[in-house]
N, C-alpha and C positions, 0 to 999 in steps of 0.2 A: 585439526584445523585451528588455526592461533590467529589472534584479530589484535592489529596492534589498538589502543585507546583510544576514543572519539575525544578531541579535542572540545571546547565550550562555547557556543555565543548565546550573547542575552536576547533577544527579542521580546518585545510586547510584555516586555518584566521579565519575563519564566527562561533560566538558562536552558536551553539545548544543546543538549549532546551530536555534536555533527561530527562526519569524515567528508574532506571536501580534499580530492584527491586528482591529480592530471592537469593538461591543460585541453584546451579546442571548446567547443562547442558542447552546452553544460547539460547533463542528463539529474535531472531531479527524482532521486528511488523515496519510495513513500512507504513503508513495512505496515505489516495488517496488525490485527489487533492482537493485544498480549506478546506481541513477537517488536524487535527493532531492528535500528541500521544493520544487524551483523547477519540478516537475514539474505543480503545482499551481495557478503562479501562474495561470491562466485564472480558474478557478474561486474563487481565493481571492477576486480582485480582484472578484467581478461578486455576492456574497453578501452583499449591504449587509442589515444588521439583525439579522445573524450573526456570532458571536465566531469566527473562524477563527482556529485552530493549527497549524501547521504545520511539524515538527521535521524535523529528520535523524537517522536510526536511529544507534546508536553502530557506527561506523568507516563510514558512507557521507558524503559531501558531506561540508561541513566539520565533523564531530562528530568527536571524540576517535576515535579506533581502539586501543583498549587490547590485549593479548596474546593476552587470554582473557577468559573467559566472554559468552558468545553463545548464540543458543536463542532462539525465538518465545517463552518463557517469558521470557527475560530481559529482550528487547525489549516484550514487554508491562508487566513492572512500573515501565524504566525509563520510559513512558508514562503509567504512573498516577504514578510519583512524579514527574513533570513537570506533571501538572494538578493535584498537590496544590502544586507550588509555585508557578503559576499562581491557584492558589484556584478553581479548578474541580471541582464536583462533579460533574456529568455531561454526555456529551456525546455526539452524534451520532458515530457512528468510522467515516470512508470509508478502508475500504483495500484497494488494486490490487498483485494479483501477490502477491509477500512481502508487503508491504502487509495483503493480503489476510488472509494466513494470520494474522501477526499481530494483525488486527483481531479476529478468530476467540478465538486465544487467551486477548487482553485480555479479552473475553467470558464464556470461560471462569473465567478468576481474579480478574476484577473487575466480574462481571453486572451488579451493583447502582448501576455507572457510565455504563452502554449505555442510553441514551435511544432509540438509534437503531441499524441498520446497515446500511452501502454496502457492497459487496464487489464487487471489479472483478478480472476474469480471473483467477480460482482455484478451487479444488477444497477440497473436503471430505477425501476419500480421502488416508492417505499416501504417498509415495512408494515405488513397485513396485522390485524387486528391480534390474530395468535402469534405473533415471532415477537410485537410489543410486548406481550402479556409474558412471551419469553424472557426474552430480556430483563423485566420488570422480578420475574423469580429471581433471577441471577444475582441482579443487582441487592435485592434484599438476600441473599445468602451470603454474598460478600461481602456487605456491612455486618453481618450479622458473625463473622469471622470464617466461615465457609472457604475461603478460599483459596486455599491448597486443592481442596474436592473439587470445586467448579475449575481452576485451570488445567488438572490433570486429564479429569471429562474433557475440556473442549479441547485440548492437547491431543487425545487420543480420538475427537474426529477429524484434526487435522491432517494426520497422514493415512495414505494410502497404504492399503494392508502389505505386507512385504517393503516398505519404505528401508533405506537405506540404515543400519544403526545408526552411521554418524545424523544423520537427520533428525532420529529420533532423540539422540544426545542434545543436538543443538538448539532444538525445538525445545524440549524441558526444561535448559538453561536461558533462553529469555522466558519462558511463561513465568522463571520464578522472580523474574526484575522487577516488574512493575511495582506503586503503591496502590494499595486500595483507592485514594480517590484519582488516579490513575485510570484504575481499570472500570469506577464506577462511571465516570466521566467519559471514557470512551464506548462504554453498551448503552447509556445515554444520547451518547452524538447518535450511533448508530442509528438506537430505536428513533430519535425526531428528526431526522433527516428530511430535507424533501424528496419530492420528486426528481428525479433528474431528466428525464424523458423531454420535457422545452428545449432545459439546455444545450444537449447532447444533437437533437432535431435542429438546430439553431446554429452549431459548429458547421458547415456545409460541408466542403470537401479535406477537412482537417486530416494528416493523415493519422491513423489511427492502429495499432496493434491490442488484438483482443486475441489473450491466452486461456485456454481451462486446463484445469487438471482432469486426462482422461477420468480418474476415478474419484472425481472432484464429488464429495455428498452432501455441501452444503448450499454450491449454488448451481441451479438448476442451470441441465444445460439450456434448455429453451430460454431461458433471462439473458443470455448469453447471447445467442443469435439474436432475438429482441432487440440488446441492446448494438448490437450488430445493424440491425437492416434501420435506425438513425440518422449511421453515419455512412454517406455514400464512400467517403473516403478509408472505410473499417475495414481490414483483414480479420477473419476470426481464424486462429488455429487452436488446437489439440495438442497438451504437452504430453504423449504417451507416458506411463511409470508413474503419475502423479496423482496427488487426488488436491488438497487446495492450501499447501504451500508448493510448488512445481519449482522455485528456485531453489529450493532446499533439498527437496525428493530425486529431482532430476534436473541439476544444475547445468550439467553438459549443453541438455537439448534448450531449459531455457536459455540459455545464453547464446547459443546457435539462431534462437526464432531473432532474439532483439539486438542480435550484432548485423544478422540480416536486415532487417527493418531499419536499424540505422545508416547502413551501407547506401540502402535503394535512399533514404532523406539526403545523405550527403551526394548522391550522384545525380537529385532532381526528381527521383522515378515517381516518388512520391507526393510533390508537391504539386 
């Protein structure tokens, strides 16, 4: 698999690495943590009639990694000021994992922009007392230079046993992009996150695509239904072959669930 180069825009300071790719109606892909844009390329590539975007979060893949400031709140604005300088007004927002949470966010602080929403392998609910105190390991293992060991670990609970090699390839090749304050900045957003359960309560009949990976082990599947029974407008499916990257493990089927999904938006079904 070969990815041509993400092109550059500055937002809110911090250049981002984007692929803004097609014409029609603009689908915004959001890649989970330690992973970027080329997480995507399946789907990018098979959405003909569809503007796809698809960035790298600031300090993941090739996007800037500045010092500070980091927060699903931050990564959502610098989102919208990246389809404002795109000249996009609204757009479908698929996001997986961190992804996910951020898709959430942008939601939150920018409704009026969500035509649509994916959400793949996350939770409503925030982070419990012990996944902070998680995280909080992490994060001092990889300041501490730890982290080759910490991305390999969390590399090898991202796929599903028997996953695809190319997967496994792909998946080791963005873990190794990031910067450290990169990666420390995003298990930070993670761990302080809010709640999302208002927000999500408060979209009414948005419509909504919500994916797991059958053999998904980090997010539960009952979070998943949860966040499911919110939104009256939610589909939740099951990507068989996957556990919690699904566009990577089993690209065919996701890209089947969300060319459907978008088909029933363009033809009304869903609105």
């Amino acid at each position: 698999m070969t990815h041509e180069p993400a092109g550059h825009i500055v937002v809110n300071g911090v250049r981002l690495a984007c692929d803004d790719v097609g014409v029609g109606p603009a689908v915004l892909f959001v890649h989970g943590f330690l992973l970027d844009h080329t997480m995507w390329w399946h789907q990018v590539q098979a959405l003909d009639g569809w503007r796809r975007i698809a960035p790298d979060l600031r300090g993941m893949g090739l996007s800037e990694a500045p010092g500070h400031r980091y927060g699903v709140d931050v990564y959502a604005d610098d989102l919208a000021a990246l389809l404002d300088a795109l000249d996009v007004e609204r757009a479908v927002v698929c996001g997986l994992s961190l992804g996910g949470y951020v898709a959430v966010e942008f939601l939150r602080r920018h409704p009026e922009r969500v035509g649509a929403l994916v959400v793949m392998n996350a939770r409503a609910e925030p982070d419990t007392a012990r996944r902070k105190a998680s995280r909080d390991d992490l994060i001092v293992r990889v300041r501490n230079g730890d982290v080759e060991a910490v991305t390999d670990e969390l590399a090898a609970e991202f796929l599903a046993e028997g996953a695809p090699a190319a997967a496994e390839r792909e998946l080791r090749a963005m873990t190794r992009r990031p910067a450290v304050t990169g990666i420390v900045g995003a298990l930070e957003a993670m761990r302080d996150r809010p709640d999302a359960t208002p927000t999500l309560r408060s979209a009414g009949n948005l419509p909504t695509l919500l994916l797991i990976g059958e053999h998904d082990t980090r997010t539960p599947r009952e979070s998943m239904r949860a966040l499911a029974d919110l939104l009256p407008g939610a589909v939740l499916e099951v990507v068989p072959a996957a556990g919690h990257v699904p566009p990577l493990e089993n690209p065919e089927e996701t890209t089947d669930r969300l060319v459907t999904f978008l088909r029933r938006l363009e033809a009304g079904e869903q609105r």
